[in-house]
C-alpha positions in Angstrom: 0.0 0.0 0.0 1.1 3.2 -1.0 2.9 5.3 2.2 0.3 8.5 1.7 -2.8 5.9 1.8 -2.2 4.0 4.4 -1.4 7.4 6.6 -4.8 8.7 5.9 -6.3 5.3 6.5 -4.9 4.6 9.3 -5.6 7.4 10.8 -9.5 7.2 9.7 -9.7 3.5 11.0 -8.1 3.6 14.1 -10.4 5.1 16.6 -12.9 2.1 15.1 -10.3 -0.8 15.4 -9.3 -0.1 19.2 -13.2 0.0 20.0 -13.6 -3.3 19.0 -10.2 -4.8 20.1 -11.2 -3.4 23.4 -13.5 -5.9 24.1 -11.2 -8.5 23.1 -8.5 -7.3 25.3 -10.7 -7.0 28.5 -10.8 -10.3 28.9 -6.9 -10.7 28.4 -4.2 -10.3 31.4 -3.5 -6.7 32.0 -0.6 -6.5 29.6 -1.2 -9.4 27.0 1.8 -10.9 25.5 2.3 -8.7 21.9 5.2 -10.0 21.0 5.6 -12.8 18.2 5.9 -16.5 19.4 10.0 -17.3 19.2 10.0 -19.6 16.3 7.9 -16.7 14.2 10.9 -14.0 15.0 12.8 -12.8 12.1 16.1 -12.6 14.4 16.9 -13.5 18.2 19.4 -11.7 20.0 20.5 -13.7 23.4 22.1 -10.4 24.9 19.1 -8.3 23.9 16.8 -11.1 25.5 19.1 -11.0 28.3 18.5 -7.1 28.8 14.9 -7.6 28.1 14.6 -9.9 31.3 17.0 -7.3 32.9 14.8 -4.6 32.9 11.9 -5.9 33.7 13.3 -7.7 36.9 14.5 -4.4 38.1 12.2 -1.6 36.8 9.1 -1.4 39.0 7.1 0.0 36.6 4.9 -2.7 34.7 3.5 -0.6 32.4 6.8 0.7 31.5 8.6 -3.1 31.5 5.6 -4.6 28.8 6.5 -1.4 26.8 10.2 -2.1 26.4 9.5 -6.0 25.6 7.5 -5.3 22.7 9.4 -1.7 21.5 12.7 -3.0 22.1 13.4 -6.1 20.0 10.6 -5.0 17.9 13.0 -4.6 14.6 14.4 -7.9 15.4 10.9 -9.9 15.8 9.9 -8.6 12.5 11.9 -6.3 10.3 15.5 -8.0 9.8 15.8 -10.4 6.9 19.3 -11.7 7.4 21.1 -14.3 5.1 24.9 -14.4 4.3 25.8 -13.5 0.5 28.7 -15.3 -0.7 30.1 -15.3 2.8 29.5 -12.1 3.6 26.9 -10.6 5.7 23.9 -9.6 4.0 21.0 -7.8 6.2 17.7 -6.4 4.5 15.4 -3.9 7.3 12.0 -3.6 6.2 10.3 0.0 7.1 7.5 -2.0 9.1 4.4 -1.8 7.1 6.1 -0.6 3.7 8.5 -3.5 2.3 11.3 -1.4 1.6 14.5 -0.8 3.3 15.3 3.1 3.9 18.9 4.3 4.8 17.9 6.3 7.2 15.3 4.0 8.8 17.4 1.2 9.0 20.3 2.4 10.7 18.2 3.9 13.6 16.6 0.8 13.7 19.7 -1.3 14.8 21.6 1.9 16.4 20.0 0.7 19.7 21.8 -2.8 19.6 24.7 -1.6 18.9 26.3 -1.7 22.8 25.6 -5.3 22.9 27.1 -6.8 19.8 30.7 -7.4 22.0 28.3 -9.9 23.3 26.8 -11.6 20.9 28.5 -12.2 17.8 25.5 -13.2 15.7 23.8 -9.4 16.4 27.5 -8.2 15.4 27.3 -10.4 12.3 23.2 -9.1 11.4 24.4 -5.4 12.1 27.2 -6.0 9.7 24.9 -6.8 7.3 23.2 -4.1 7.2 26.4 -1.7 6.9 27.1 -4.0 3.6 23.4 -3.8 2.1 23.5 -0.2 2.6 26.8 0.1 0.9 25.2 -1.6 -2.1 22.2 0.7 -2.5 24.6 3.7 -2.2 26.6 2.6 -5.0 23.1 1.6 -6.7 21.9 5.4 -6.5 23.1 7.8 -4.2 20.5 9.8 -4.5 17.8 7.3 -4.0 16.3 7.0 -0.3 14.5 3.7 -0.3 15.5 0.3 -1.5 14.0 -3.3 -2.4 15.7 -6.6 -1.4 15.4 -8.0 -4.7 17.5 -5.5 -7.6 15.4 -5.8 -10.0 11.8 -5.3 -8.8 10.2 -2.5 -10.4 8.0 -0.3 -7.5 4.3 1.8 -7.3 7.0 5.1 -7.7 8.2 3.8 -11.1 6.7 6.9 -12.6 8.4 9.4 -11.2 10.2 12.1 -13.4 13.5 11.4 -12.6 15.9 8.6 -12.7 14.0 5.2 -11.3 16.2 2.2 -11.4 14.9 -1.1 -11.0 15.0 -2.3 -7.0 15.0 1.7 -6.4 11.5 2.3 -3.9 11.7 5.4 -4.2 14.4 8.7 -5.2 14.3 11.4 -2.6 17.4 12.8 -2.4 18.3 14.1 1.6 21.1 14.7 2.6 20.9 12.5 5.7 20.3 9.1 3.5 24.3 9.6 2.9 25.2 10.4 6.6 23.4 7.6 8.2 25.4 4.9 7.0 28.6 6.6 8.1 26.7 7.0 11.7 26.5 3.3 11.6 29.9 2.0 10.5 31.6 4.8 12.6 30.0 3.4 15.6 30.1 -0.2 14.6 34.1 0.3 14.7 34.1 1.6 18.0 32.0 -0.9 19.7 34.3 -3.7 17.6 37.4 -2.4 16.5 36.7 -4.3 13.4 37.7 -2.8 10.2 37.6 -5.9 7.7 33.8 -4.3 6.5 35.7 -1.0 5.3 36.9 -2.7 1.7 37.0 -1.3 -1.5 33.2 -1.4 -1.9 32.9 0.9 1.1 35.4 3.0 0.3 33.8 3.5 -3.0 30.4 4.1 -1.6 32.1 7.1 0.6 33.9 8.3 -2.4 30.0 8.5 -4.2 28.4 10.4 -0.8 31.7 12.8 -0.9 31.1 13.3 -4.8 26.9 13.7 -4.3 27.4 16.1 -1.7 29.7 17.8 -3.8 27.6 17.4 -6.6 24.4 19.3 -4.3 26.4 22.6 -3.3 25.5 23.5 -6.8 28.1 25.5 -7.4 28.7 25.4 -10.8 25.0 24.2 -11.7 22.3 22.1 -10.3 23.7 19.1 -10.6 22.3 15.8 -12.3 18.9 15.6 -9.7 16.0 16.1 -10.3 12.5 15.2 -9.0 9.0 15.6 -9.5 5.2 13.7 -8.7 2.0 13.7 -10.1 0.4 14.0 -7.0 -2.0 15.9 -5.1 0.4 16.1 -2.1 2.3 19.0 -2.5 5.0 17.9 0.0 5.7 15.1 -2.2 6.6 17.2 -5.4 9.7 19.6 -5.7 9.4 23.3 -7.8 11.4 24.5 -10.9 11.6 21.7 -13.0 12.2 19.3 -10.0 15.1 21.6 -8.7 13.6 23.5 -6.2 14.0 26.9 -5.4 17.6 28.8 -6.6 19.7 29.2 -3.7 23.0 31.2 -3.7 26.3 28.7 -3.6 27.8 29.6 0.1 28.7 25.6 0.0 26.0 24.2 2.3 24.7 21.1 0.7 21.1 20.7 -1.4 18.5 18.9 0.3 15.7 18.7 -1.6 13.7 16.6 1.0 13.8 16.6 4.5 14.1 13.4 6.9 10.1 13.2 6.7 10.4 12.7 3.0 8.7 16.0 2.6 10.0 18.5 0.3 12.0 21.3 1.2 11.2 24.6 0.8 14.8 26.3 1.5 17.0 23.8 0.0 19.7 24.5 2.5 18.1 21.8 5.2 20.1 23.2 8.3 19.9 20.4 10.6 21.2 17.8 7.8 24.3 20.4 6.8 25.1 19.8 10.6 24.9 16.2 10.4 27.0 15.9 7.1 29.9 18.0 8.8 30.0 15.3 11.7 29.3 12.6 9.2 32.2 13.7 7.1 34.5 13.5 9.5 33.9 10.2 10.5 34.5 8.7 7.2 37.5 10.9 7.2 38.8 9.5 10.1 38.1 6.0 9.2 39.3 6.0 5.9 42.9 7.5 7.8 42.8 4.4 10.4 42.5 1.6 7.3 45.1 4.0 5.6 42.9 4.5 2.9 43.3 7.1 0.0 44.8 10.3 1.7 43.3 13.0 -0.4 40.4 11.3 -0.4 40.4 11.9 3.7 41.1 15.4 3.1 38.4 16.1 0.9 36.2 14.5 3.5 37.6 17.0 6.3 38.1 20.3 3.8 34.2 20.3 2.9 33.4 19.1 6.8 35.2 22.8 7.3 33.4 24.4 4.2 30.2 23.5 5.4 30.5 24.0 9.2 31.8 27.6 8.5 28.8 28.0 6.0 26.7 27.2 8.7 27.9 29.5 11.3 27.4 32.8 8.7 24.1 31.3 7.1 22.4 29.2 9.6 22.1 31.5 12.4 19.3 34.0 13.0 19.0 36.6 15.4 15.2 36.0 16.9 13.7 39.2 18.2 12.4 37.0 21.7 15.3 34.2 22.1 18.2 35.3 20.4 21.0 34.0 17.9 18.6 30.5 17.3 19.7 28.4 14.4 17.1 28.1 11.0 15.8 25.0 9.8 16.1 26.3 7.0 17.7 28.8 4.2 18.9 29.4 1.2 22.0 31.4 1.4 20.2 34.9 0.6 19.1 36.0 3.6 15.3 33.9 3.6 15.1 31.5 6.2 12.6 29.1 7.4 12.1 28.9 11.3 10.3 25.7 12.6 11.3 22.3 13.6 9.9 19.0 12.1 9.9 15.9 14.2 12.4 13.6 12.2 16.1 13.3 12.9 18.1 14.9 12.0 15.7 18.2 13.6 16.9 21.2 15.5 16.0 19.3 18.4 18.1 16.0 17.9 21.5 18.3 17.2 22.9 16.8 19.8 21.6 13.4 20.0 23.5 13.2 16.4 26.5 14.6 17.7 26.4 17.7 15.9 26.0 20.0 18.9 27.1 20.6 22.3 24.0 20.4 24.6 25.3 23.3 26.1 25.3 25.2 23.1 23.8 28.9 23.8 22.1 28.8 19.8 21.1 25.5 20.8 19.6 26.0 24.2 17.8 29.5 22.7 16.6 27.0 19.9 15.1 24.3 21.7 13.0 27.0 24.5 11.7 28.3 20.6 10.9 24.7 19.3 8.8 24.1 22.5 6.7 27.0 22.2 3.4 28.6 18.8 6.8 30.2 17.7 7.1 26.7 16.1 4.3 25.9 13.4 4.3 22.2 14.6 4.6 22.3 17.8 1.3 21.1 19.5 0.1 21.2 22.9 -3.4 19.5 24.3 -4.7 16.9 26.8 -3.0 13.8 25.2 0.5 15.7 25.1 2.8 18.1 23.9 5.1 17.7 21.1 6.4 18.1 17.3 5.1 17.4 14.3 5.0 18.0 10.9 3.8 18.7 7.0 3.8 14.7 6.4 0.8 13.9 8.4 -0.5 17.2 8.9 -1.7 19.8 11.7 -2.2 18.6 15.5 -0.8 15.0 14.8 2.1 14.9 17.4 5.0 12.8 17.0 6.3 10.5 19.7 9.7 10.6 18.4 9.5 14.6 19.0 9.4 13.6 22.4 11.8 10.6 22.6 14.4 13.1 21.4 13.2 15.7 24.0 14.0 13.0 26.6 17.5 12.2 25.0 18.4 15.5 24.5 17.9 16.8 28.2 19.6 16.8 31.5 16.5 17.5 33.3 14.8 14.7 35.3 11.9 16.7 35.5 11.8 17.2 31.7 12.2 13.1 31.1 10.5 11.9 33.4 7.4 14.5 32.1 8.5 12.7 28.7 8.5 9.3 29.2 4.9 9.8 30.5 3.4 11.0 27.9 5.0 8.2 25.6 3.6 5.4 28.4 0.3 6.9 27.7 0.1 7.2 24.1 0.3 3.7 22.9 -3.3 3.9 23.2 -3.7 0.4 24.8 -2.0 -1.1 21.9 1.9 -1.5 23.3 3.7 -0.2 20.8 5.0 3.4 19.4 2.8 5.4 16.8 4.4 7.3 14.1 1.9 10.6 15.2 -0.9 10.7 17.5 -3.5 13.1 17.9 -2.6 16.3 20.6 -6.7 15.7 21.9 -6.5 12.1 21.5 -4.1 9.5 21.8 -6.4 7.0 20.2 -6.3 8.6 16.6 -3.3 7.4 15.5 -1.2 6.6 12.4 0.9 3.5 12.1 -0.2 1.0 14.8 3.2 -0.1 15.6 6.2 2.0 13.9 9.6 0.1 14.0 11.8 3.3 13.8 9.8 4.6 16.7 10.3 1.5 19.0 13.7 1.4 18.3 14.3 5.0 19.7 11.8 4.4 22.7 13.7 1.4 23.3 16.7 3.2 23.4 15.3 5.8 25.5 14.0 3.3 28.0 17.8 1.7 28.3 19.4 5.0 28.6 17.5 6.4 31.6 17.5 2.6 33.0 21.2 2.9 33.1 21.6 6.3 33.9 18.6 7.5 35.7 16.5 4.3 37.2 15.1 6.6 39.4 12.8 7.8 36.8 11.3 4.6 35.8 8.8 4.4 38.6 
């Protein structure tokens, strides 16, 4: 089912559905077992089983225990399709409900088991699958966001006016498609210390990001993309010819979607120029340790510098109530675009990515301006408070908004107040939505949402290790 479809019926049917699994589940224990039987799991993880049983024998919280056994291991129970390829690793993450594998999806997906893979070497094995699938779909088309497991199936966007090769779901070109795979084999090498993954296939594939990013400061021209839709959805099409809007060359990088796989307005997407610089470096630093191509490392950390500067003279705006806050958008003329949207990379999940201190002043004036009407999609009402955005469309909060609230803050106050409002809008069904309604937690899209498990999940272990006190 088409992604845009399934949103709006989902969100139609859902208040309808829970009324009559209600009566089903009244009869049931208190917190009914959601999980799949074992022998129906896609993957079993005996050190994320082990902290599943960990958690719940030490957090008194029931409500909050059921919660993390189903959200936790949820992309393991049924997302990973994992099956060595020629000896190699080979890992395929569906999206949840859309069979497709997304870049971005998929590497926030396993980023949660990453800490335990010293301790279970089939997890390390899965996880180092997935680095090698995504290198193949970069190399496939860099530009592309979303990928099938079999190369040659022809999908529902096979119409759209740009380039569509076959086992391509779908070519939305954001920037953070590129910098999530570096995210993931950075940190896979410091958990393991294993660099036998980092072969001429991967160096290749960071040699194609450095290139497309190159390619998307459109300095010379506007580069080979191009994208457009014949849809109603406006967020799904992009302007000029499928272009977008000119922007000046100041040598930020062209986004022409955002994480939400909505369309930019200002093509300079701020909070994905911060995650390249970060993302660049990595791969810089990596491809130094495996003494790798030399000026190929330098490029990496000369346009890391171009674009960090970039930021700090474009991405900055002086907000007549909270000060120097950063845009979430421009486009190197002096227009700018102040909001937040709930995907990562946002404003908010700066430093969650790395890209930011949490002590930054820009940052800390930002986040007080994300929280407040000065933000178009920031809601506030009886169910909750949070961000959302364009994709699903006005009052639909996003619990990921408030997952990266939690992880962003040093407050106990602040997540503990967060976790709450997660516990209670799982509207009775145990898992993460992908939006819920600020009035209602029982209208809903996406009944269970892998990404969003995954991050709760993560949430849930963080404060479990750092701050149990909270989980009561």
């Amino acid at each position: 089912m088409k992604r845009r479809s399934f949103v709006q019926k989902a969100g139609i049917l859902t208040a309808g559905l829970l009324s009559r699994n209600m009566i089903s589940l009244a009869a049931e224990p208190e917190f009914p077992v959601l999980r799949k039987p074992a022998a129906m799991r896609r993957f079993t993880s005996k050190a994320v089983e082990n902290a599943i049983s960990e958690f719940n024998s030490k957090v008194k919280n029931k409500e909050l225990g059921w919660l993390f056994n189903n959200c936790f291991p949820n992309t393991l129970d049924s997302t990973v399709n994992y099956l060595p390829v020629e000896g190699k690793p080979d890992t395929y993450i569906e999206n949840g409900d859309i069979d497709a594998m997304w870049l971005r999806d998929s590497t926030s997906q396993v980023w949660t088991y990453l800490p335990f893979i010293r301790r279970d070497k089939a997890l390390k094995e899965m996880i180092a699958g997935v680095i090698n699938r995504q290198v193949q779909n970069i190399l496939k088309d860099p530009y592309a966001n979303a990928f099938y497991k079999d190369p040659a199936k022809v999908g529902e966007w096979k119409d759209d006016l740009t380039l569509m090769l076959p086992g391509v779901h779908e070519r939305k070109w954001e920037i953070d498609s590129l910098c999530y795979p570096i995210r993931l084999s950075y940190r896979y090498w410091q958990y393991t210390k294993d660099t036998s993954l980092f072969d001429e296939k991967w160096q290749n594939a960071i040699k194609t990001i450095l290139k497309t990013f190159k390619e998307q400061q459109r300095k010379e021209n506007s580069g080979p993309y191009h994208f457009q839709r014949n849809t109603a959805w406006a967020t799904d099409n992009i302007p000029m010819q499928g272009f977008g809007y000119p922007v000046k060359p100041v040598g930020l990088i062209c986004s022409a979607f955002r994480p939400s796989d909505d369309a930019t307005v200002f093509s300079f997407l701020v909070p994905s120029n911060f995650f390249a610089v970060i993302s660049l470096r990595q791969a810089a630093e990596l491809f130094t340790l495996i003494k790798a191509d030399p000026a190929v490392a330098k490029e990496l950390e000369d346009l890391a510098m171009e674009v960090k500067q970039a930021l700090q003279k474009y991405a900055v705006i002086d907000h007549e109530t909270y000060g120097k806050v950063y845009a979430y958008e421009v486009n190197g003329m002096g227009s700018y675009n102040l909001m937040d949207d709930a995907s990562i990379p946002s404003l908010l999940a700066l430093p969650y990515l790395g890209t930011t201190s949490m002590t930054d002043p820009i940052y800390l004036n930002t986040r007080k301006m994300l929280h407040t009407n000065d933000n178009p999609f920031f809601y506030k009402g009886p169910a909750g408070e949070g961000i959302g955005g364009p994709h699903i469309g006005k009052n639909m909060i996003w619990p990921i908004s408030i997952i990266v609230r939690a992880l962003t803050s040093t407050v106990d106050e602040e997540i503990k107040s967060c976790i709450g409002m997660l516990q209670k809008s799982h509207a009775e069904t145990g898992f993460m939505h992908e939006s819920f309604n600020k009035d209602n937690v029982k209208q809903f899209t996406r009944p269970s949402f892998p990404l969003a498990n995954a991050l709760f999940g993560e949430l849930l272990w963080k404060t479990y290790q750092e701050r149990p006190h909270l989980l009561v």
